[in-house]
KETI-123780 format. One line per 2 residues: for each residue x, y, z of C-alpha. Coordinates in steps of 0.02 Angstrom, whole numbers. Layout:
<pts>
X,Y,Z | ...;
</pts>
This chain:
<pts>
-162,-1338,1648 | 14,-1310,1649;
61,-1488,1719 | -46,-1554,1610;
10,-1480,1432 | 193,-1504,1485;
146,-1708,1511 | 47,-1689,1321;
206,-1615,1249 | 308,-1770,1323;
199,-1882,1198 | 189,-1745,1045;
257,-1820,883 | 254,-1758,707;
102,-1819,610 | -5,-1830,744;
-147,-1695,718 | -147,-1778,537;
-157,-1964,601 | -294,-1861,722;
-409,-1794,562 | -393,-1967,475;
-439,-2068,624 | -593,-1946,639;
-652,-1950,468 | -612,-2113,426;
-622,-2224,582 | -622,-2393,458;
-464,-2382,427 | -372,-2401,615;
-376,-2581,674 | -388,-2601,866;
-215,-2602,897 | -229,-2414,825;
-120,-2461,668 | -171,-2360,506;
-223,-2469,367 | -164,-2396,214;
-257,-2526,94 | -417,-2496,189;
-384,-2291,174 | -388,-2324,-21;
-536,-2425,-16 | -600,-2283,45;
-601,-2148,-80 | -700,-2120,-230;
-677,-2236,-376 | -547,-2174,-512;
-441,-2063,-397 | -263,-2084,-432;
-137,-2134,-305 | 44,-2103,-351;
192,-2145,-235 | 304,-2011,-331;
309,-1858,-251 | 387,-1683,-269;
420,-1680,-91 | 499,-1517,-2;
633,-1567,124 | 755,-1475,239;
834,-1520,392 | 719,-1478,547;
562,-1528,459 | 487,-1663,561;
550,-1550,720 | 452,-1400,642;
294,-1532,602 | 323,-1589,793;
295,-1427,847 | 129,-1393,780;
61,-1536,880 | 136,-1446,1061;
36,-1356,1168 | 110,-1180,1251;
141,-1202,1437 | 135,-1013,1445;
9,-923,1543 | -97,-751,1483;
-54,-617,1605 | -181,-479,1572;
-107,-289,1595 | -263,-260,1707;
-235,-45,1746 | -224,-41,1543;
-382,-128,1519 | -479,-59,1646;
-478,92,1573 | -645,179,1475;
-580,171,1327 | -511,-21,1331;
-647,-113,1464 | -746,-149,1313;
-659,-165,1174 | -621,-306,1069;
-456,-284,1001 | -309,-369,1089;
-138,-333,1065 | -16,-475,1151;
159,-463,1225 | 252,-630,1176;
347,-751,1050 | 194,-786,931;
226,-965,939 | 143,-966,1104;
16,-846,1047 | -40,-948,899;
-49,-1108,1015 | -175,-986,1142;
-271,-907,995 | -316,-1054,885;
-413,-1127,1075 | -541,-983,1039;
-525,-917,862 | -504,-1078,751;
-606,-1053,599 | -640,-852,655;
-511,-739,560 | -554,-696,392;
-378,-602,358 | -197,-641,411;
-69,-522,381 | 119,-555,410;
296,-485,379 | 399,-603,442;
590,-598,448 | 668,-598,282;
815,-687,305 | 916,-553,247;
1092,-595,360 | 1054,-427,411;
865,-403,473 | 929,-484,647;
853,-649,612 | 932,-800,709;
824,-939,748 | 838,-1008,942;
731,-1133,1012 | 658,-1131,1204;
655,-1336,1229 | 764,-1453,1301;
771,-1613,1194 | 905,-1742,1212;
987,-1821,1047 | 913,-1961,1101;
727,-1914,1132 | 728,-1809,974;
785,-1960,872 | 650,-2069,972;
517,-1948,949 | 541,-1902,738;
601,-2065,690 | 786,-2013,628;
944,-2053,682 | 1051,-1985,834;
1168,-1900,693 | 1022,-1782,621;
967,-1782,782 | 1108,-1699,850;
1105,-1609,679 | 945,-1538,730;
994,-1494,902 | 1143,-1389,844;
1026,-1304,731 | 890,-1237,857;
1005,-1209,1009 | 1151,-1120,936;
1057,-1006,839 | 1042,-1029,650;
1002,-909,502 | 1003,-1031,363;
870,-1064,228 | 828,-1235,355;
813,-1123,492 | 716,-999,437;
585,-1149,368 | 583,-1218,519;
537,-1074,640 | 393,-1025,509;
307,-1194,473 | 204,-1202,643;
157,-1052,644 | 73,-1060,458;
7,-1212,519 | -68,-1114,672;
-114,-977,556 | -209,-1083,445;
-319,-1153,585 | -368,-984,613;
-438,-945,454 | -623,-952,393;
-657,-1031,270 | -648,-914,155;
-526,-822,256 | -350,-774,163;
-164,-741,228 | -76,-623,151;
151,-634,194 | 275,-512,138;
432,-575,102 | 592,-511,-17;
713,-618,-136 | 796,-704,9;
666,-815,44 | 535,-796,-78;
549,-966,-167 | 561,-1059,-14;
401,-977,58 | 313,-1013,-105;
348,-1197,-78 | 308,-1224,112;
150,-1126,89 | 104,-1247,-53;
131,-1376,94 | 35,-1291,239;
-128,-1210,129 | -137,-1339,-29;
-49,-1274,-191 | -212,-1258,-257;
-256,-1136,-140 | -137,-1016,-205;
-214,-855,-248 | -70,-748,-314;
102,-674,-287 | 93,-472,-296;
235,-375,-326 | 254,-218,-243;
363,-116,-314 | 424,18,-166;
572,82,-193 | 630,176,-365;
807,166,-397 | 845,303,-518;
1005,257,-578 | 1044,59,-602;
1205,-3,-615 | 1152,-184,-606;
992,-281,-578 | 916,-213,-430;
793,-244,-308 | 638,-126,-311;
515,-218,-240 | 439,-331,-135;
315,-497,-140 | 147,-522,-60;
92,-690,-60 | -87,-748,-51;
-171,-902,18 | -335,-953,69;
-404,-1083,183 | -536,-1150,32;
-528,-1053,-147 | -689,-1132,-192;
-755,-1021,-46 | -643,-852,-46;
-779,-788,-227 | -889,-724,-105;
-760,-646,12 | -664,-548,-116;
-758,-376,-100 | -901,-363,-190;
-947,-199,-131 | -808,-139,-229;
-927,-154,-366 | -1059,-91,-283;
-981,70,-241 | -919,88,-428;
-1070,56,-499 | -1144,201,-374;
-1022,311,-427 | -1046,268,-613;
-1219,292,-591 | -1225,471,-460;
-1105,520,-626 | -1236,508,-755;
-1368,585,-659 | -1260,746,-595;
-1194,769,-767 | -1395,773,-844;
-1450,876,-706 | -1347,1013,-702;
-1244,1001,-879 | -1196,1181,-904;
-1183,1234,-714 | -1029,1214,-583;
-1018,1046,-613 | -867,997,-505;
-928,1088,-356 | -1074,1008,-346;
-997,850,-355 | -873,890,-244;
-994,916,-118 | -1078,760,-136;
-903,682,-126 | -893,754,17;
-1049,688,121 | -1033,518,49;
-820,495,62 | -848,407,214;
-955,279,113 | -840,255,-37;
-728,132,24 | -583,104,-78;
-640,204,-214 | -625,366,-96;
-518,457,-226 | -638,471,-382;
-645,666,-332 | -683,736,-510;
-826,713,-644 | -842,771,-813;
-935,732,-974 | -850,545,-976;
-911,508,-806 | -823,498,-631;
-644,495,-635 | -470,515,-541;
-313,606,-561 | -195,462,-466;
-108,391,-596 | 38,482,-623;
146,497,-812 | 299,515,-770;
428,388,-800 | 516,280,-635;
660,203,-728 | 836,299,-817;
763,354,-971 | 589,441,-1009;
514,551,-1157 | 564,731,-1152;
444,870,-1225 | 337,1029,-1170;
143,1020,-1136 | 58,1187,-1118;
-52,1222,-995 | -215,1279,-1082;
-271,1401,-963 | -91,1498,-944;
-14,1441,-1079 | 147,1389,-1017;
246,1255,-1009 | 187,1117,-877;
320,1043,-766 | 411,895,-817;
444,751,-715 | 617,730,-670;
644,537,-764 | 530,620,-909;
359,551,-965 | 327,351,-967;
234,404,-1143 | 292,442,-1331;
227,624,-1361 | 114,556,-1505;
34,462,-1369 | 19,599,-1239;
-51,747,-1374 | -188,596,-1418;
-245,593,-1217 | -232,773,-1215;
-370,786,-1371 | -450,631,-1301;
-477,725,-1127 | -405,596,-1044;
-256,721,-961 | -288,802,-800;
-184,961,-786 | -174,1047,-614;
-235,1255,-572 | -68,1302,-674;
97,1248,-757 | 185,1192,-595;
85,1054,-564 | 118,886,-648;
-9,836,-780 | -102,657,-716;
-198,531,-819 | -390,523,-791;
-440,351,-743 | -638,338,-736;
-712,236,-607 | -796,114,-757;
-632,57,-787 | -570,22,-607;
-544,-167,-595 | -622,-271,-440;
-470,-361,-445 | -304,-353,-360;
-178,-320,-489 | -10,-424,-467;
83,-277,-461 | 60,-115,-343;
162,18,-375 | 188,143,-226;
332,220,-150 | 373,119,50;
457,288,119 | 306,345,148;
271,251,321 | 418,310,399;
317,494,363 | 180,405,446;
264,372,622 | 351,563,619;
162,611,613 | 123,505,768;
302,535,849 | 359,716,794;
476,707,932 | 570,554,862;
644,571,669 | 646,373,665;
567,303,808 | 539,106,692;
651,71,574 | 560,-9,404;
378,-4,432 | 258,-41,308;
130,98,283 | -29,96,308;
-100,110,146 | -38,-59,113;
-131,-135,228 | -287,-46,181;
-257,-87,-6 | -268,-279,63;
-429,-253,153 | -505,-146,34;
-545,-330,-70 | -624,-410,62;
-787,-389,152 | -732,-407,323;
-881,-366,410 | -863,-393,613;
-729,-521,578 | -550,-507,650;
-370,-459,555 | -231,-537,624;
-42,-486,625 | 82,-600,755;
230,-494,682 | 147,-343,740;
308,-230,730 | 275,-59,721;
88,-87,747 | 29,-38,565;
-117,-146,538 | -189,-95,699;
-171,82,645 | -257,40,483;
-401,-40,552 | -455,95,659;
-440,208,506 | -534,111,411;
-700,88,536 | -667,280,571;
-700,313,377 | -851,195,361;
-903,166,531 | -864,0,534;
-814,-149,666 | -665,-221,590;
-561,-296,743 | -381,-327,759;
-268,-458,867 | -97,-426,849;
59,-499,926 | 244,-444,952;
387,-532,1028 | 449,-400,1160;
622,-390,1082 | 747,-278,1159;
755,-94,1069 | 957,-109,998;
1043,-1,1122 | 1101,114,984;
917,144,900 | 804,305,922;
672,195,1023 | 789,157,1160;
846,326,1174 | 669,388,1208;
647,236,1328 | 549,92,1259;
644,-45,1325 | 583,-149,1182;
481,-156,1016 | 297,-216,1083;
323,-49,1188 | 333,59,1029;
186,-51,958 | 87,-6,1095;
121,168,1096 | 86,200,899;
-94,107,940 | -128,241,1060;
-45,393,968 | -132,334,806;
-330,328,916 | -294,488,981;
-272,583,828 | -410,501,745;
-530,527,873 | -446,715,860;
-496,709,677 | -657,639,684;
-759,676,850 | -925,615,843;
-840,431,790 | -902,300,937;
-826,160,888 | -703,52,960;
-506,133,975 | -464,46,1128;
-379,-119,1155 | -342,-257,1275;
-173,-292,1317 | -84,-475,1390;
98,-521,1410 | 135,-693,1393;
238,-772,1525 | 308,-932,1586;
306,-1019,1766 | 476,-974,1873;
588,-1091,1885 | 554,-1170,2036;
378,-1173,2002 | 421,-1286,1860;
511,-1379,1965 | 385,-1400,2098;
254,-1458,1964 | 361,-1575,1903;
385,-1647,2065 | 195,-1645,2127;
107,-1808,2107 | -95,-1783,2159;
-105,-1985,2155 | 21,-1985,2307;
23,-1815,2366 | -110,-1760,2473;
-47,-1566,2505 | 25,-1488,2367;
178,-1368,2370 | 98,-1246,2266;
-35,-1115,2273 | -124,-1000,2163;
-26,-853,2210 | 125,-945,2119;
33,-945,1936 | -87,-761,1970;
-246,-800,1990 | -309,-681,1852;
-180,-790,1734 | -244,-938,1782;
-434,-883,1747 | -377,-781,1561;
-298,-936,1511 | -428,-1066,1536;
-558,-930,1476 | -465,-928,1337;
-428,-1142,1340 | -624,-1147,1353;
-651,-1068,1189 | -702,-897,1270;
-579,-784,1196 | -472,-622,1252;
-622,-490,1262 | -759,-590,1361;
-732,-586,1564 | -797,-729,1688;
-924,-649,1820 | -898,-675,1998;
-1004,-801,2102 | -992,-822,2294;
-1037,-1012,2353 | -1067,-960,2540;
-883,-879,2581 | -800,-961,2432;
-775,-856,2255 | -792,-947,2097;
-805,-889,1943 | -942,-921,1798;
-939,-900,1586 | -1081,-1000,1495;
-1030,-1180,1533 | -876,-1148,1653;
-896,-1134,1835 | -709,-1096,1880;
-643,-1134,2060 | -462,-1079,2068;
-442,-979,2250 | -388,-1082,2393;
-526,-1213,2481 | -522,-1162,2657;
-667,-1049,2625 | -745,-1188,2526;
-858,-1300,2645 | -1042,-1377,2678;
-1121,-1207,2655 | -1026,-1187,2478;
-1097,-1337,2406 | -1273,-1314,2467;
-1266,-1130,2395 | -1202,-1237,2229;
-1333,-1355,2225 | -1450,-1241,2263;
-1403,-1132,2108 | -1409,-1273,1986;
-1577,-1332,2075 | -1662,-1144,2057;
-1568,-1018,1950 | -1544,-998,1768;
-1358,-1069,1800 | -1294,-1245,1739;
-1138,-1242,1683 | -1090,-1422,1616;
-912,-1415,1679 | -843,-1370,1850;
-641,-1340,1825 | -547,-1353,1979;
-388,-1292,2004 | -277,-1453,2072;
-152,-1352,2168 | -310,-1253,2267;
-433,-1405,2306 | -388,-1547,2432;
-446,-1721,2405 | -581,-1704,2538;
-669,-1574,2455 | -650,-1650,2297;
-736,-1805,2334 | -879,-1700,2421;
-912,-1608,2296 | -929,-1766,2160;
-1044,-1863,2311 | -1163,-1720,2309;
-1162,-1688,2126 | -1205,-1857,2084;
-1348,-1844,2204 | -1401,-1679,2106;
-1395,-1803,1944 | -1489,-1934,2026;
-1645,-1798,2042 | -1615,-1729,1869;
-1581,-1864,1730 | -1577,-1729,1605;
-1415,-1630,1695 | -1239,-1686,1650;
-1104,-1604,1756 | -909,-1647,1732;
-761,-1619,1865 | -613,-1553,1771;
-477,-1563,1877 | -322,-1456,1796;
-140,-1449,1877;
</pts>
């Protein structure tokens, strides 16, 4: 376990789950001494590819640290909040929220998700000098292991050091605490599973080139550019928006993941359109299509707002025509049923008048029940694109009027969330089925939120895992003065607030609002220190015992080691007076062994000999199981073997 991951790290270099893939795939080209033949690695590949020794290589200082990284393990243990998941609502469920640096959370999750998680979705730090961003490391390297271990010399070395202990908020910095974890994040993915990172000017063009790195440049899917913030009187080149980048684990495979049922859905509407319009042409035409709306919104997806239908087919009011920037058109349109002058946006229109009175004769102007209302453009649903455009235009204030809905007490409990219509806009492209979303900057806990909208509207099973650092609420902010010591507390809190309101909203929805919830933690001190010391080839009794790591930590983390995940529990088994614990292939012994004794392994053999139980591996916890008992146990499970050819069973002793 812990012992164990810490004496992997000691060995960790940068390069090695690389040298890992190529020694796996192309075995050829090691010679015995393990030395990588480069000649033989061309041989290798196809006839006519081009090899180039020119490069357009991305350096900074930290790199090979930050590719060292990815190949350490978290020594970290999963401490389940058991009273919070025992609960009705959360026993069951299969969305996980975790407490801790997401770092260690990546390391945990990619054990039992690699390959699983069809969409990532991250807002990192932006690097602002302002956003609180400061980049600390948790290890202890000498100058002269570091240099040792990457290959550099003791200067950069020390270089290095200075970097990740004193705290650093350059551009090097910043590329170095996000490298492993989009390397983490990309083991995640599907297939055709896509990440999606907002990011501002600060770092935009560096993120663009280290994603290149981690996903493949030519799995770039786009850059969007949402534009959130208007800024009505410019002065200078400002900033009004935002970037979304877009990667994928395998483009050739994401054709089939970008959401086809948009289409679908349009070509329903198109289609429920043509017939309501031929059925009843001359009668109330809207309210009867209003009230199908209405029994089918729940169906509709992203294309929930075409509300209206007339001759041209299904349509929308959303588009708005009034100008965002300094200067717009200025004229009157009169309202045609009380003949007064509409209201005018306050920037003008975004149209010339002759182009506005053509929509207007066109009928492609949607005016509201009288002049006050601003006039919208009708956009049918046969024009909506099943594309993302590269630039979504939508005002960010609006989240903060989210969270005042959830926390009415509190004016502004998170400072800049991103709303949830955002996230939904993401997810509305891809057909996610029972497949997970994953945010590890959880912040304010809006993708959460916008899941369990989501499967509340449709019914469907989208899960969420979701991880926040639990950073200290700033003494001064509205959070701490309510009480949340720190920002995974607030998470939490919106996740509840937000499945309360919706199950308020929409009462005879069964599906899954609760979550499970884990901290993170490391060993004590001197538990460290004890492990460090314990030898099990010269020791006989070891210093430490379960009750030092938590039993239930000890089990959640190997459950999750084992490939079992956050959401599936091991069931109890008593050998004789001994408890164990069993998941598909795991037995788990972890208590203490002086209830384990002759009558424990004869109830064990006796299992494997009658019972639909054979786990393949038997994990023993080093720190719980003497010697003795050890070697007892493998005597009489080779004599098991010895009657059964056909059953393999392993000892997995972890410290």
């Amino acid at each position: 376990m812990i012992k164990d991951i810490m004496n992997h790290n000691a060995e960790a270099a940068a390069g090695q789950k690389e040298m890992d893939a190529l020694r796996k795939y192309f075995p050829q080209c090691f010679h015995a001494d393990g030395e990588f033949d480069i000649e033989a690695f061309k041989a290798a590949l196809p006839g006519g590819t081009t090899i180039t020794d020119e490069t357009s290589g991305f350096n900074w200082l930290g790199k090979n640290y930050a590719r060292m990284l990815t190949n350490m393990d978290t020594t970290t243990l999963i401490r389940p909040d058991e009273e919070h998941n025992a609960k009705p609502e959360n026993k069951d469920s299969h969305n996980v929220y975790i407490s801790g640096d997401n770092l260690d959370a990546l390391q945990h999750l990619v054990k039992s998700y690699s390959g699983k998680v069809k969409v990532i979705y991250i807002d990192p730090p932006y690097n602002t000098g302002s956003d609180g961003f400061v980049y600390n490391d948790k290890f202890n390297f000498t100058a002269e292991d570091l240099a040792k271990r990457l290959d550099v010399s003791s200067e950069r070395a020390e270089r290095i050091l200075s970097m990740t202990r004193r705290g650093s908020a350059s551009h090097a910095a910043w590329l170095t605490f996000m490298l492993p974890r989009l390397s983490f994040a990309r083991d995640l993915l599907t297939d055709d599973g896509v990440i999606f990172i907002s990011i501002d000017d600060n770092e935009q063009a560096n993120l663009k080139k280290l994603c290149d790195e981690v996903f493949g440049e030519e799995n770039f899917v786009g850059q969007i550019i949402w534009k959130n913030v208007t800024d009505n009187n410019p002065t200078q080149i400002t900033s009004e928006h935002e970037y979304i980048l877009c990667y994928c684990k395998d483009k050739q495979q994401i054709t089939a993941a970008w959401k086809s049922k948009v289409s679908d859905i349009k070509d329903i509407l198109i289609e429920k359109g043509k017939e309501l319009n031929s059925k009843f042409k001359g009668q109330n035409l809207q309210q009867i299509w209003k009230k199908w709306f209405k029994e089918h919104k729940s169906q509709l997806g992203p294309l929930d707002r075409y509300k209206y239908i007339d001759d041209g087919g299904v349509y929308t009011g959303s588009q708005s025509v009034h100008n965002p920037g300094k200067n717009g058109y200025h004229y009157d349109i009169i309202h045609p049923v009380t003949k007064k002058v509409c209201k005018e946006p306050l920037m003008g229109y975004r149209f010339p008048e002759e182009s506005m009175r053509k929509m207007i004769d066109d009928g492609r102007i949607l005016f509201g029940e009288d002049e006050t209302k601003l006039v919208e453009i009708k956009v049918y649903a046969s024009e909506y694109q099943d594309k993302f455009s590269s630039v979504f235009e939508y005002d960010g204030r609006t989240a903060a009027n989210e969270l005042r809905v959830l926390f009415p007490e509190h004016k502004q409990i998170f400072k800049n969330p991103k709303p949830t219509f955002l996230i939904e806009h993401i997810l509305s492209f891809m057909d996610l089925g029972e497949s997970y979303v994953v945010d590890f900057f959880g912040g304010s806990s809006t993708t959460a939120h916008t899941v369990l909208e989501l499967n509340s509207r449709d019914n469907g099973n989208r899960k969420y895992i979701l991880v926040q650092l639990p950073e200290p609420c700033k003494p001064d902010s509205e959070a701490a003065k309510a009480g949340y010591k720190t920002i995974d507390e607030v998470g939490v809190e919106r996740i509840k607030r937000a499945a309360k309101k919706i199950k308020s909203e929409n009462p005879l929805f069964a599906g899954d609002l609760g979550f499970k919830h884990y901290t993170l933690e490391e060993p004590k001190e001197d538990t460290l220190l004890l492990m460090e010391q314990f030898d099990p080839s010269i020791n006989i009794i070891s210093p430490l015992e379960v009750k030092d790591f938590g039993l239930e930590n000890v089990l959640r983390t190997w459950l999750v080691a084992d490939g079992y995940g956050l959401t599936e529990d091991a069931e109890e088994v008593m050998l004789g007076n001994y408890k164990a614990y069993w998941k598909d292939d795991h037995l788990y012994m972890i208590n203490p062994d002086h209830d384990f004794d002759e009558s424990s392994i004869a109830v064990l053999m006796d299992k494997y000999n009658g019972e639909p139980f054979s786990p393949h591996n038997i994990v023993i916890f080093g720190y719980s199981f003497g010697f003795t008992h050890r070697e007892e146990l493998q005597k009489n499970l080779r004599t098991l073997k010895d009657g059964n050819k056909t059953l393999t069973v392993n000892i997995d002793v972890r410290y």
